[in-house]
C-alpha beads as a LAMMPS data file, in Angstrom:
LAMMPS data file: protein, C-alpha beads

96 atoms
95 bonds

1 atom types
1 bond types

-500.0 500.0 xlo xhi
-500.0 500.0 ylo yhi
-500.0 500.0 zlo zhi

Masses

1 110.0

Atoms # bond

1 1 1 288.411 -117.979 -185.362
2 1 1 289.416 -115.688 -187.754
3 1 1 288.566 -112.590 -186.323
4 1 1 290.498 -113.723 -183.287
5 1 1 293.364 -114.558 -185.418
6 1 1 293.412 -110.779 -186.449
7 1 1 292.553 -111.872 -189.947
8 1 1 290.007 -109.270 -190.494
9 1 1 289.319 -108.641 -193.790
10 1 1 288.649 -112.644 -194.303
11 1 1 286.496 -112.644 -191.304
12 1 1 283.886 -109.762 -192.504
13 1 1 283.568 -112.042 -196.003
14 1 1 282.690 -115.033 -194.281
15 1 1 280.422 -113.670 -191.684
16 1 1 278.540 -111.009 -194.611
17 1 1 277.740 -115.349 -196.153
18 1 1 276.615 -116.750 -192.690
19 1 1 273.166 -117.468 -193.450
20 1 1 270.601 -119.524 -192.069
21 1 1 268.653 -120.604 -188.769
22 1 1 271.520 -120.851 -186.558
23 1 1 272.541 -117.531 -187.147
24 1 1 271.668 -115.088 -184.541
25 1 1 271.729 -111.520 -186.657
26 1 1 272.837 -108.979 -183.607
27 1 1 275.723 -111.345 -183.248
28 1 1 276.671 -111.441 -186.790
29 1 1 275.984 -107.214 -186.710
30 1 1 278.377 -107.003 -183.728
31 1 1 281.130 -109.462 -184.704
32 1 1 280.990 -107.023 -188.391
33 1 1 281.420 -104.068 -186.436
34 1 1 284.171 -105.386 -184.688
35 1 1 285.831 -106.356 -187.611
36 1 1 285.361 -103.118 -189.199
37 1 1 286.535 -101.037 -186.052
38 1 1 290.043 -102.834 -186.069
39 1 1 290.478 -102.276 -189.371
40 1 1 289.827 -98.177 -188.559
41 1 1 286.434 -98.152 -190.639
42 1 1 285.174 -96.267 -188.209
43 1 1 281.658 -94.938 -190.471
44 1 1 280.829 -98.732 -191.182
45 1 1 281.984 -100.149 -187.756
46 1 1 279.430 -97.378 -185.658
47 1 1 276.645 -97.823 -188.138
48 1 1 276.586 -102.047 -187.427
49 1 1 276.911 -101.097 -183.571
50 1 1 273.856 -99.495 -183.437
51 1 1 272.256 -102.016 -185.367
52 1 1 272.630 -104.168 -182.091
53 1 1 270.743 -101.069 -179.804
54 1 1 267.565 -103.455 -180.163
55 1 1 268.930 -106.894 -179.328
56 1 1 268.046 -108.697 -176.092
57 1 1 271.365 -109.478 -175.825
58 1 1 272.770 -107.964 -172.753
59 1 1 276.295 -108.241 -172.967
60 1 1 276.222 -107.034 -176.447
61 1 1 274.175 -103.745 -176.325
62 1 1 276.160 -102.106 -173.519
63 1 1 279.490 -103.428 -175.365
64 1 1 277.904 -101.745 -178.105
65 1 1 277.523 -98.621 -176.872
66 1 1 281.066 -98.396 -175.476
67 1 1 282.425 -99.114 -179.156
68 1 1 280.053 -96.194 -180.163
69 1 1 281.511 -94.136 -177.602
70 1 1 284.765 -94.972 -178.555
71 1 1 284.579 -93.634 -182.413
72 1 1 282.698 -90.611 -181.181
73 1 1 285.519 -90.317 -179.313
74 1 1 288.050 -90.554 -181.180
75 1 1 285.979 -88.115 -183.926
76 1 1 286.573 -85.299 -181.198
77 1 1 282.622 -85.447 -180.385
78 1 1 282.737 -85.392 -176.337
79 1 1 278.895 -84.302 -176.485
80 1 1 277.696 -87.773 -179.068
81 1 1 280.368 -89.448 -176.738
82 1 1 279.267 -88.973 -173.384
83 1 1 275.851 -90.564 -173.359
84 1 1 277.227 -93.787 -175.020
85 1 1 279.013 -94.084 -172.438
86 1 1 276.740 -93.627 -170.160
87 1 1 274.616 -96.070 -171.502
88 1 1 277.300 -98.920 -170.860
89 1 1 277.077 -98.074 -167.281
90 1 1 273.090 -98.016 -166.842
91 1 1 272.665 -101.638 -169.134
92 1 1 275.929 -103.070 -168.384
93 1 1 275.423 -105.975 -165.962
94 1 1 279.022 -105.569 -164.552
95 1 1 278.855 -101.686 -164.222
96 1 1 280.039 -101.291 -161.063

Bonds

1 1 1 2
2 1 2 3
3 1 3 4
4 1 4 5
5 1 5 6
6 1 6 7
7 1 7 8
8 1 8 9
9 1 9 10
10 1 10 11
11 1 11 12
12 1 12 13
13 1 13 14
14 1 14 15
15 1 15 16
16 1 16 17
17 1 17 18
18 1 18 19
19 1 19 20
20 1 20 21
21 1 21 22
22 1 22 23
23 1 23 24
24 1 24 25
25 1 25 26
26 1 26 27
27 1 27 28
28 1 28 29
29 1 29 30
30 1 30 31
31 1 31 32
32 1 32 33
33 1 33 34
34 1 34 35
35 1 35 36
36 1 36 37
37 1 37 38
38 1 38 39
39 1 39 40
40 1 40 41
41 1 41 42
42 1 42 43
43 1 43 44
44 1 44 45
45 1 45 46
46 1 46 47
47 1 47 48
48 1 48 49
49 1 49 50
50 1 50 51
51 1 51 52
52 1 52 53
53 1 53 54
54 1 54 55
55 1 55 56
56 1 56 57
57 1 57 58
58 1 58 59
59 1 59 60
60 1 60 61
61 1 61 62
62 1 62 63
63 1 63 64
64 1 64 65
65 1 65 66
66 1 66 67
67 1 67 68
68 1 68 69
69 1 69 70
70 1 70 71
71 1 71 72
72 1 72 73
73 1 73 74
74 1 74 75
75 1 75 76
76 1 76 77
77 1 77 78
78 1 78 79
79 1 79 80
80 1 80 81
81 1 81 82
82 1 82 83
83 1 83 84
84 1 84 85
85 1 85 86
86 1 86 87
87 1 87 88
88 1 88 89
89 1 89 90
90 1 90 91
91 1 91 92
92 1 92 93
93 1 93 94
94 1 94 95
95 1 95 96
């Protein structure tokens, strides 16, 4: 709820606590990440992205990768870019 709110900053304290079995950790990495890449920390947001590259999670690897793509982007690095976002389109299940 807070991240949704826009409430970022709050949002990466709590989830950095959530602890325990109902925590799923590649959700918790990605939900970071996102918090991070809104808030333009763009080092910390890419390096929790690609802790998801593992999960089994198929809506959040290729969403992932697009975020990934995205900062290398942004940095001006077309070459780091372009296979990220290639990625999305061969494990995205809505690639069309």
């Amino acid at each position: 709820a807070l991240y949704r709110n826009d409430d970022f900053n709050r949002s990466i304290v709590f989830l950095n606590m959530a602890e325990g079995p109902g925590v799923v950790e590649s959700e918790k990495q990605y939900f970071l990440a996102l918090a991070h890449f809104r808030l333009r920390e763009l080092t910390i947001a890419y390096g929790l992205f690609d802790k998801t590259k593992n999960s089994n999670n198929a809506e959040i690897v290729p969403s992932s990768a697009f975020y990934k793509g995205i900062i290398r982007f942004e940095q001006r690095r077309w070459d780091d870019a372009q296979p990220l976002f290639q990625e999305v389109l061969d494990k995205s299940q809505d690639a069309k």
